[in-house]
N, C-alpha and C positions, 0 to 999 in steps of 0.2 A: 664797273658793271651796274646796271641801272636796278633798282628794285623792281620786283614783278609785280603784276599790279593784281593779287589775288581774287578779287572780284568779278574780273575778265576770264581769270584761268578757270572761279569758280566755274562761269557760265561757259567756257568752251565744253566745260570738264563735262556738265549736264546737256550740252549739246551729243557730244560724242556719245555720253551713256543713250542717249534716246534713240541715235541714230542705229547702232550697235544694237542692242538690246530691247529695246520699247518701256514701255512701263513697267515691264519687270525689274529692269536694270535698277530702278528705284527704292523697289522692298530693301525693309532692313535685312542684312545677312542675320542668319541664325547661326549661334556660335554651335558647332559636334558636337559638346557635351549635350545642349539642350537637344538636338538631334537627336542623342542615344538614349536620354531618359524616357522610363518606361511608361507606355502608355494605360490609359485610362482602361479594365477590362469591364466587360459585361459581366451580368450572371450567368453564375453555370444553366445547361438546362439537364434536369435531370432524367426527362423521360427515357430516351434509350435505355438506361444504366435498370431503370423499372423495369421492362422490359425485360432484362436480361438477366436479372437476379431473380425476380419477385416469384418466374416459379420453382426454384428450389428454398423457400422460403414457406413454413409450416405453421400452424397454429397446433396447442398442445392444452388438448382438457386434459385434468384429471380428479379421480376422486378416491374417497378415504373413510376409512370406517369411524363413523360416531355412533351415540347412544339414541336408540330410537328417541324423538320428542325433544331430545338436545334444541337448545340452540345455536343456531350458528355463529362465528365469528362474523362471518357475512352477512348475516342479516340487515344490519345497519348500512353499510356502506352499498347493499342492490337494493333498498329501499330511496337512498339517496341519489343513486344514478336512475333509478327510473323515474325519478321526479327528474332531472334532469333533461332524457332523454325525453319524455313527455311535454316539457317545456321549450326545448329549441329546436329539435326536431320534431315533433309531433308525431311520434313514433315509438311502440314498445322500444326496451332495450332490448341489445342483442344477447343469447343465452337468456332464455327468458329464468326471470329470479327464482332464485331456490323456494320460497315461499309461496310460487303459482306452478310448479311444477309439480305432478304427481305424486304420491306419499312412495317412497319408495320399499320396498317388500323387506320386511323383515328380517332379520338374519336369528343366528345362532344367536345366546345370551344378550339378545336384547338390542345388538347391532346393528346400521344399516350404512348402505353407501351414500355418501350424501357427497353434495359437489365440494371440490378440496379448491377449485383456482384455475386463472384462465393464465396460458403465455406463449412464448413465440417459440421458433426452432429455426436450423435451416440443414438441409440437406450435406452431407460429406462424400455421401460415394452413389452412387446411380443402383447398387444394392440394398439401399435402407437403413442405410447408418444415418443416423441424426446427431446435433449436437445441442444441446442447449444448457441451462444454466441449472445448478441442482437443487437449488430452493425450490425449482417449480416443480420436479417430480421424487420431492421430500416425502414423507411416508404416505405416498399415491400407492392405492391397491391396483387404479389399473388407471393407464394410459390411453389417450386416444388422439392422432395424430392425423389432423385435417391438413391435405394439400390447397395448392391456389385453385386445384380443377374439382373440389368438392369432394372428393374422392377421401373414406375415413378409414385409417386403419387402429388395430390395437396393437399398439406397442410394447415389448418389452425390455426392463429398463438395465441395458449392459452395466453400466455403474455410474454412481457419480462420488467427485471429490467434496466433499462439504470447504476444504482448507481455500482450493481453488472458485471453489461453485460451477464446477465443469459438470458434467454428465452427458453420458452417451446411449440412447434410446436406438430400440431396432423395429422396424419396420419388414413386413413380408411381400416387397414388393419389390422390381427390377425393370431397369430403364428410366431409373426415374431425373430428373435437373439436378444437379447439381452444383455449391460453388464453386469457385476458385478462391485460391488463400492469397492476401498479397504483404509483402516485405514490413514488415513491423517500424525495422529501421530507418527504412526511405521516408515515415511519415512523419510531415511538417507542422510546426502548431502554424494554426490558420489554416491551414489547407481543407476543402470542402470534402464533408463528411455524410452520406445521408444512412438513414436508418428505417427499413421493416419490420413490422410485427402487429400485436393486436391489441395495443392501447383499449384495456376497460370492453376487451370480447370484438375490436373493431379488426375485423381479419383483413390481412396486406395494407393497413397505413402508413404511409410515407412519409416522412420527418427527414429536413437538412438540417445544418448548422456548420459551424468550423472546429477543430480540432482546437482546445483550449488548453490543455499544457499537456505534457506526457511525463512517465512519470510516478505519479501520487499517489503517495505511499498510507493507503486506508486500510490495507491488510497485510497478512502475516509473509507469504509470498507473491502478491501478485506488485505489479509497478502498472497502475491502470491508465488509460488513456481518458483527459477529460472532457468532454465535448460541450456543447450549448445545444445540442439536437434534442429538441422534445422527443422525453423517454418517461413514459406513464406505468402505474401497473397492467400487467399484461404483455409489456413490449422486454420482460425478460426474456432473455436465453436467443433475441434475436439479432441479427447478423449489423455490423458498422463495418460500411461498404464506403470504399476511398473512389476517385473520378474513374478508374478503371475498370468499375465492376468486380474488385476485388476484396474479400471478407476481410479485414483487418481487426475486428475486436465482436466479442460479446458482449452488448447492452446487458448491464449487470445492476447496477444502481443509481441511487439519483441522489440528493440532497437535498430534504424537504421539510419544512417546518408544518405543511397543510396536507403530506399525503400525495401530493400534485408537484407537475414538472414546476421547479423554479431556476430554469435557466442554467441547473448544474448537475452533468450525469457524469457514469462512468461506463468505462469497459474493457471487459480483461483482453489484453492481446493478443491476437490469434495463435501467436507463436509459444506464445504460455499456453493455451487451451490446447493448440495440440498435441504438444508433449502431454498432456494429459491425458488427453484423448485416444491416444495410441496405448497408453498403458492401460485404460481402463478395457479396450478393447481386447489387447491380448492377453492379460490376466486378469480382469475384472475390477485391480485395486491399483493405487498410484503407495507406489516405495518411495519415501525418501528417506536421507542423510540426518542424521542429528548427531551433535557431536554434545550439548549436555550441559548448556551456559544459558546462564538468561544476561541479557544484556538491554545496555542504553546508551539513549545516543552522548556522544562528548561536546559540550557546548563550547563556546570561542572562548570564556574566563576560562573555564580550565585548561583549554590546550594550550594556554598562551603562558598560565601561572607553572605549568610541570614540564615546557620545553618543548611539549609536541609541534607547535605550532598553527598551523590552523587548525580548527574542528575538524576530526574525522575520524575513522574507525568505529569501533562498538567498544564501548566499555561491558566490562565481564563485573556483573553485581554479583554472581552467587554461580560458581560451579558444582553440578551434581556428583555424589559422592558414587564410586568405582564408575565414572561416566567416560568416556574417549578424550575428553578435557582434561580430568581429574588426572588420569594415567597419561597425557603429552604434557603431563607439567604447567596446565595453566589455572594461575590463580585468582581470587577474587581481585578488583582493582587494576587489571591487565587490561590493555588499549589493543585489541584487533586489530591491525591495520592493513592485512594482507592476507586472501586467503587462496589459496594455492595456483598462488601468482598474480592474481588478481587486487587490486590497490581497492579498497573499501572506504568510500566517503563518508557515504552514510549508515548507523545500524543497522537501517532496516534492509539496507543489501546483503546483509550476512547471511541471514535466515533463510534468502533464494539462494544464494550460492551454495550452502550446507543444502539445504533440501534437494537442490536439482544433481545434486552429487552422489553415485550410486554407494549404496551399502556396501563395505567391504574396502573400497579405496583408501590407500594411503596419501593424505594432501601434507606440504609444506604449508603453516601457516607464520606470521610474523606477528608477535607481539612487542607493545611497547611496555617496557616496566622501569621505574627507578628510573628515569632519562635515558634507557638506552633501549635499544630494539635486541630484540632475540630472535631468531631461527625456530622453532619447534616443529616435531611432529605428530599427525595425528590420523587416526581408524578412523573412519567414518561407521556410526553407527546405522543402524534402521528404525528412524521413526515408527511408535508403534503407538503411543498413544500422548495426547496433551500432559506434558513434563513442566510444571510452575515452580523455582524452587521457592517454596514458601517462608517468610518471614518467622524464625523459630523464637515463640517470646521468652524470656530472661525469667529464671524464677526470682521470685520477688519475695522481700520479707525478710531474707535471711542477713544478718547482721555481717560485715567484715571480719575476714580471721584477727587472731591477734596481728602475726605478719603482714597480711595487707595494711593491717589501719598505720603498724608502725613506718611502713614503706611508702604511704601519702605522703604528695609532692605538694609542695607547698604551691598557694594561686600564682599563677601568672598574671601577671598585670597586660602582659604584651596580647595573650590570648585571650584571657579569661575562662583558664581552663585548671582545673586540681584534678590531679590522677593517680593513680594509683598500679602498683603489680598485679597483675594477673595468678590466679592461683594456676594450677596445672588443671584443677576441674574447668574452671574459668575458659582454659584456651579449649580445652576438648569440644565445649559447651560452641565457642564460637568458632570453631575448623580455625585456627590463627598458632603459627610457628612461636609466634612472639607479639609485644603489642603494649597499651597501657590499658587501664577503663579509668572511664570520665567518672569522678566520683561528683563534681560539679561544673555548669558551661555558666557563665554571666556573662555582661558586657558582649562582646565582639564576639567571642564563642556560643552565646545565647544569639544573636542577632543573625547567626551565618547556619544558627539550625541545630547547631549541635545540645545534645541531651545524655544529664547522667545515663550511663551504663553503658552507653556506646563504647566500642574498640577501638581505638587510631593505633591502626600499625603503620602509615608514615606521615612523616610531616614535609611538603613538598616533593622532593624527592627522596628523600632520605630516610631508608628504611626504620624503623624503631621495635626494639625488642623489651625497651624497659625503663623503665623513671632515668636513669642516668643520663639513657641514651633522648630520651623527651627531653628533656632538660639541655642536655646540647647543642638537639637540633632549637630549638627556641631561641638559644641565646643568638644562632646566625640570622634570626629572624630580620628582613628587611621592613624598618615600618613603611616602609613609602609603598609598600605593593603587597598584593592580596598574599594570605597566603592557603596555598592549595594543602586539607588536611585529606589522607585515606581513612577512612575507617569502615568500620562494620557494625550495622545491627540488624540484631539475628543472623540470616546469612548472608544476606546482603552485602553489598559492597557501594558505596559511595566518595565520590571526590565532594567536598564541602571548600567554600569559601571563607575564612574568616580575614577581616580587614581590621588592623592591629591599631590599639586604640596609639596615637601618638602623643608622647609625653612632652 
């Protein structure tokens, strides 16, 4: 068989394709995959979504009793926006400043109303529920609640959460726009975010940006949504609206070293704010759960040095004494990890899942102690007022009994730790079953933080009720790896690292 003579076949081969095909038959083929990858998108445009939100969306004066002649906080900062506004716009500001505005009358003992603050709102029900944020109608004597149609009413203010910064204002009016709430969950970081309100008195300004993490934990219960939408003061308590035209969060804070937008806001999620919103409505007040712990987070050394494994749960610093903690058996130095069924990564998801937890219920929770998880159970209490357990300081001065001084443990070289018995007043003093006190920390025990008077009731895992039992666990000390100490000062509870000097 002869060789083909590929040159020839090339050129049949391009004949056929032309004859066949034309100069299409030419183009390179595009492989599917590059077919399927996604195309290049435009910007959004956001005017309909204007449109369609902006009129249930409020501006909200209010003001507040001072001393006749006072002056204001505001003073400075509407002296510097109407330089401002005089300068790029050529224009009064808007709310003309408190210092050009009429002396206002008198009151009883020397009071008068004077202006307290400008911010946003938006509508919740076509009857005159409003929502907005509660710093802005913070000790406001009265309310005033401008629509997109000019139209002012006085409002009265159903309640607000200070924990949350929710509140809920009423209006006497009927028919009026209102939003729609949209899925908290379905929201994507990146996804296009825009935001109304009255940025510095400017009524209905519009701000976009993208949705920048979800999430972030700035407060006690809220997990805030973080955006890049310019959010000024003024533009609290007003609505962040996803491509739908749907409310998704309360413009709540910003992140600012100048006062002004730098690129970093937040906003509490809708689905937070209405469970709030709905309690402040039918009872005036938001209940939650407290069970009676203060807690912190558990970093990767220690969950790695006492078996947990990765960082997670809450560590329990200090339980309040006859607290719903106290009475389910948990103690100081206990790891949180689950709270009535729910698996807790972080501490600061504790403090939601107890709070959004009604007074009265009975929850499973799971702690971890000593390398092993427990079962407990626990009452939920009713938050009634901010519970801190406070640092109890150590009376000082007073010399060792004869039995303690006799019962000091000689130093360790391994820790750099000399301890001593606990008296019975001693453990009362620090709520502690059993334990040593540090009568000196040096070396490795000094470098990891630890200080005379402190309590260590374990060493790793391994419970300690007394110099013998210190002394034991020491001796299984691994120098090659940290070692996790428990202790206590005041009531505190702390895990400490000390990294054992190697001989």
């Amino acid at each position: 068989m002869s060789r083909l003579d590929w040159k020839k076949l090339r050129g049949y081969g391009l004949a056929v394709a032309l004859a066949i095909g034309g100069t299409a038959a030419l183009l390179p083929q595009v492989p599917a995959s590059a077919q399927s990858a996604p195309q290049p998108r435009s910007l959004p445009d956001f005017t309909d979504l204007v449109e369609q939100v902006s009129p249930a969306v409020v501006n909200i004066r209010t003001t507040e009793k001072s001393r006749a002649g006072g002056s204001s906080s505001n003073g400075q900062m509407d002296e510097e926006m109407q330089e401002f506004f005089r300068r790029f716009f050529g224009v009064p500001m808007p709310n003309t400043p408190r210092q050009q505005r009429p002396n206002p009358t008198p009151r009883d003992r020397g009071e008068e109303e004077a202006p307290k603050g400008v911010g946003s709102g938006f509508i919740l029900t076509p009857d005159g529920y409003v929502m907005t944020n509660a710093h802005v109608v913070e000790d406001a004597t009265e309310v005033v609640v401008t629509l997109s149609d000019r139209r002012e009413f006085k409002a009265r203010i159903i309640g607000a959460d200070k924990r949350s910064d929710v509140a809920v204002v009423k209006i006497d009016a009927t028919g009026l726009p209102f939003v729609r709430t949209g899925d908290v969950s379905k929201l994507k970081v990146g996804e296009w975010v825009m935001a109304i309100g009255s940025p510095f008195g400017l009524d209905n300004t519009v701000t976009a940006g993208i949705v920048s993490a979800k999430g972030r934990d700035t407060g006690d219960y809220l997990p805030f949504i973080q955006t890049d939408v310019a959010i000024n003061p003024g533009n609290s308590g007003g609505p962040l609206i996803n491509m739908h035209g749907e409310v998704v969060g309360i413009n709540s804070q910003i992140y600012s070293r100048s006062g002004g937008f730098m690129g970093i806001s937040f906003a509490i999620p809708i689905d937070e704010a209405t469970r709030v919103a709905e309690q402040l409505r039918t009872v005036g007040r938001v209940s939650r759960g407290r069970i009676g712990v203060q807690i912190d987070q558990v970093t990767r050394d220690v969950a790695e040095s006492i078996g947990l494994g990765r960082p997670q749960g809450a560590l329990v610093r200090s339980v309040e004494g006859g607290s719903p903690a106290a009475q389910a058996g948990i103690e100081a130095g206990d790891i949180i990890t689950k709270f009535n069924g729910q698996a807790i990564d972080r501490a600061t998801e504790l403090p939601r899942l107890v709070g959004n937890t009604k007074p009265g219920s009975r929850v499973n929770l799971t702690v971890y102690r000593r390398g092993q998880s427990r079962d407990l159970s626990v009452t939920v209490a009713e938050f009634e007022q901010e519970r801190t357990a406070a640092a109890t300081p150590r009376r000082g001065g007073s010399a060792p009994s004869e039995s303690t001084a006799r019962a000091a443990a000689p130093a360790s070289a391994t820790l750099g730790l000399t301890v001593s018995e606990l008296t019975a007043e001693q453990k009362r003093e620090a709520k502690v079953k059993g334990g040593v006190k540090v009568d000196a920390a040096t070396e490795a025990a000094q470098r990891a933080g630890i200080r005379e008077g402190d309590v260590i009731v374990a060493i790793g895992n391994i419970e300690i009720n007394n110099v013998r039992e210190f002394e034991a666990a020491v001796s299984k000390v691994d120098k090659s790896k940290v070692v996790p100490v428990l202790l206590r000062r005041g009531e505190l509870a702390s895990y400490l690292l000390i990294r054992p000097a190697r001989g």
